[in-house]
N, C-alpha and C positions, 0 to 999 in steps of 0.2 A: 917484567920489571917490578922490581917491590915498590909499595906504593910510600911515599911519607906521610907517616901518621898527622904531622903536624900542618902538611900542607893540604891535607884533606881537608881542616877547617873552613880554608878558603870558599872554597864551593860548595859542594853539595851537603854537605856535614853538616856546615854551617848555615845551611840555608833550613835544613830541617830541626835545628835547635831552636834557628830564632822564630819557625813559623812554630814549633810548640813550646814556644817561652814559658808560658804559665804552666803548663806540664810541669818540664825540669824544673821549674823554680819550689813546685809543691815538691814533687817526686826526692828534691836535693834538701828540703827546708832544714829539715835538721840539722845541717853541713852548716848554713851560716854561723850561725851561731857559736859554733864547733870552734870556725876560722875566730871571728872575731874577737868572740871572750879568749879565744887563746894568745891574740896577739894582745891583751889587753891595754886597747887604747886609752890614749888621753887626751883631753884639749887640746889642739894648735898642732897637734902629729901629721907628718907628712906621709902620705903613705902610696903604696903603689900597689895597685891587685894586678897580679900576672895570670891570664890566662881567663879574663874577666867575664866573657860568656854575655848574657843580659844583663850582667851589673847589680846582682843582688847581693852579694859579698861589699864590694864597692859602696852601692849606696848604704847599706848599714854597717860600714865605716866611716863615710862620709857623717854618718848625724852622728857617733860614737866622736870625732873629730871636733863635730862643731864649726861652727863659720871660722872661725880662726885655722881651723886645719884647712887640711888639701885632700884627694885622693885622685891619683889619675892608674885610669881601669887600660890594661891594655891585652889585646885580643888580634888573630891572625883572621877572624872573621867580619867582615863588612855588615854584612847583613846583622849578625847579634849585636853589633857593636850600636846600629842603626836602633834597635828593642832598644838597648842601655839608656842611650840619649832621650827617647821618649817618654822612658820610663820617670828618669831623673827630673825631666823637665815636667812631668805630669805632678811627682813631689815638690818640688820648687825647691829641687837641692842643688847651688849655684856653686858649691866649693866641690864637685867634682867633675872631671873631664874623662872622657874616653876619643884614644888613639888607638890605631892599626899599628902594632908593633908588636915583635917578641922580644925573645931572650937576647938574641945580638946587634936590638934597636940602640942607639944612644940616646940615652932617659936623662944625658947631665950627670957629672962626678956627686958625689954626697949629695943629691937631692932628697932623698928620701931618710925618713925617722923608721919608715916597719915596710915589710916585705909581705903581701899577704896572697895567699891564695887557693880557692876552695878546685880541687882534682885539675887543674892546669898546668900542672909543670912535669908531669909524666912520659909529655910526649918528645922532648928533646933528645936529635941526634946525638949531641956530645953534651951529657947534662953536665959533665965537669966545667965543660967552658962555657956553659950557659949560666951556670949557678957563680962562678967568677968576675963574667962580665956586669952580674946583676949585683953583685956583689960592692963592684966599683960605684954602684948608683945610691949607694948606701952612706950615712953618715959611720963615722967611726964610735963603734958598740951600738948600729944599727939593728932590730930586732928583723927575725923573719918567722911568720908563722903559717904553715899550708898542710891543708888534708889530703893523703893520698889512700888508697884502699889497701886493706890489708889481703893474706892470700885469696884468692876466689872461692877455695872452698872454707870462709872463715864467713863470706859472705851469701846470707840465703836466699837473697833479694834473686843473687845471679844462680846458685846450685839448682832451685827448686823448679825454674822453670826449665834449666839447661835436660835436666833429669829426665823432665818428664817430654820433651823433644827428641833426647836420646833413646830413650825406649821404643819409637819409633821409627827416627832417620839418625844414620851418624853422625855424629859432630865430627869437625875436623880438628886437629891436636891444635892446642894452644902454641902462641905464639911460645920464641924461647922465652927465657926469665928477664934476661935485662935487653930486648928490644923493645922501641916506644912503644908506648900504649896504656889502656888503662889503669893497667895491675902490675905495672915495669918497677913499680917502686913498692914491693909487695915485701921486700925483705931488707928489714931494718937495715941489718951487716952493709948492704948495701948501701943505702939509703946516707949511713953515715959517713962510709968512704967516698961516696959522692962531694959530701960536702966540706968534708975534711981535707980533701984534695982542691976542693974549690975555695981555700981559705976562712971556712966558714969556722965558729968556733964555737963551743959550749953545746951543741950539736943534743937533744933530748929528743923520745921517738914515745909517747905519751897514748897505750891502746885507747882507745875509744871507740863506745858501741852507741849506737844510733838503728834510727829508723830510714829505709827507703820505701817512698808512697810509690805501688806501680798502677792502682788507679782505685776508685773509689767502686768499683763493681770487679769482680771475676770477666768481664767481658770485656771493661776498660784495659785492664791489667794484658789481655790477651792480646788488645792489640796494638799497645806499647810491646807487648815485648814480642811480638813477629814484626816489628822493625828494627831490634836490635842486632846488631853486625853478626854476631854469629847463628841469629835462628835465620837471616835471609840467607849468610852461605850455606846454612844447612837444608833449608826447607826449597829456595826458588829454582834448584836443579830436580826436587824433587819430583813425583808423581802428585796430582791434584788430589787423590784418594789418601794419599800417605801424609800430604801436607794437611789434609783434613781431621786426619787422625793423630796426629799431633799435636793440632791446636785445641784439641778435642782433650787431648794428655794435659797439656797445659790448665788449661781451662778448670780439668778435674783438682788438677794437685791444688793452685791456687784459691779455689773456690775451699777450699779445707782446712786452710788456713786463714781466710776470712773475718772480719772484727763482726764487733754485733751490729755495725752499723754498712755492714757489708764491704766493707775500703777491703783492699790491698797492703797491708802494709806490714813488712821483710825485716828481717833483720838484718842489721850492717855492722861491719867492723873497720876501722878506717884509725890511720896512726895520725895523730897531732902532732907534727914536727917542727920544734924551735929551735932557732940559733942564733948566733949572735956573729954582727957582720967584725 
């Protein structure tokens, strides 16, 4: 049975995002900001982050908003959603909420001023009816603005360590192009008939290059990325000797590419997309 991408959040996904919050939150940092100044907020704006994760998008919309705004974070995971609330209440930012809800929750007709959301809305079944239903939650000339990644080989953060895994166990063929998942919304063409069909309008697809942190050492970096989905399908059927040697691969390419301060940190490329409800 094929699994659903989006229903993996619930559990186990979701359990190892929000037990390494602060990870992703550095690993993603550059993406806030990406989301934010793209949906360029204002005072008193209602806003909604879809697919809110720990709420780091959220809360710096929440102070972009101001006490007069709103922002409610919504997420299919318990547990990150659980990070969010801590997080928020640890800033003592009082005008944001976080719910359990996705794309086919009812958020309320015209509630919201902006749509935002940093790599959450990739994983939807039927993104046409998801991005219309969200659609309806929207005021009229309501803004939306969310990061999705561009092709995987556009991104080094994922090639350089895939490369050097592959050199010594097989990767298995990527998923098709338009099923959920990371990189589902990798081709603009798409992207726009997506939302075009979903009544969205004024529809812009904005390249943007950025950093991903995958850890502050070559040995950080390493084992972040042997828990990522496709070095476990490829390495945990392996042999012990050959997964060794792998991460051994890793380790080298990584380590060469290195700051002077020793970090990890990849290139990205990831499309800024706005439109207009």
């Amino acid at each position: 049975m094929t699994k659903d991408p989006a229903a993996e959040w619930v559990g186990e996904k979701g359990r190892f995002w929000a037990e390494n919050a602060d990870w992703f939150s550095r690993m993603l940092g550059d993406f806030e900001s990406v989301v934010v100044d793209g949906a360029a907020l204002s005072p008193g704006e209602r806003v909604v982050d879809v697919g809110c994760g720990g709420g780091d998008v959220a809360m710096a919309a929440a102070a972009a908003v101001g006490p007069s705004g709103s922002v409610l974070g919504i997420d299919l995971s318990p547990d990150e959603l659980d990070v969010a609330r801590v997080r928020a209440a640890q800033r003592g930012l009082d005008n944001v909420e976080f719910r359990e809800a996705d794309a086919s929750s009812d958020l309320g007709p015209e509630s919201f001023d902006v749509l935002t959301s940093r790599f959450g809305v990739m994983f939807f079944a039927d993104p046409v009816a998801a991005f219309a239903h969200l659609r309806t939650a929207m005021r009229p000339g309501g803004r939306l603005a969310f990061a999705c990644w561009q092709d995987l080989e556009a991104n080094e953060w994922m090639t350089v360590p895939r490369a050097a895994i592959a050199s010594v166990v097989p990767l298995g063929p990527p998923p098709p192009a338009d099923s959920p998942g990371g990189f589902a919304f990798s081709d603009p063409d798409r992207v726009r008939s997506i939302l075009d069909g979903a009544g969205w309008s004024d529809v812009d697809l904005a390249d943007t290059a950025a950093t991903v942190h995958l850890g502050d050492s070559a040995t950080d970096a390493v084992d972040f990325v042997r828990q990522m989905e496709y070095a476990v399908a490829a390495l945990d059927p392996a042999p012990e000797d050959q997964v060794d040697e792998a991460l051994a691969a890793v380790r080298t390419a990584l380590a060469a590419r290195a700051g002077a301060d020793g970090a990890i940190d990849l290139p990205a490329r990831v499309w800024l997309v706005r439109a207009r409800a």
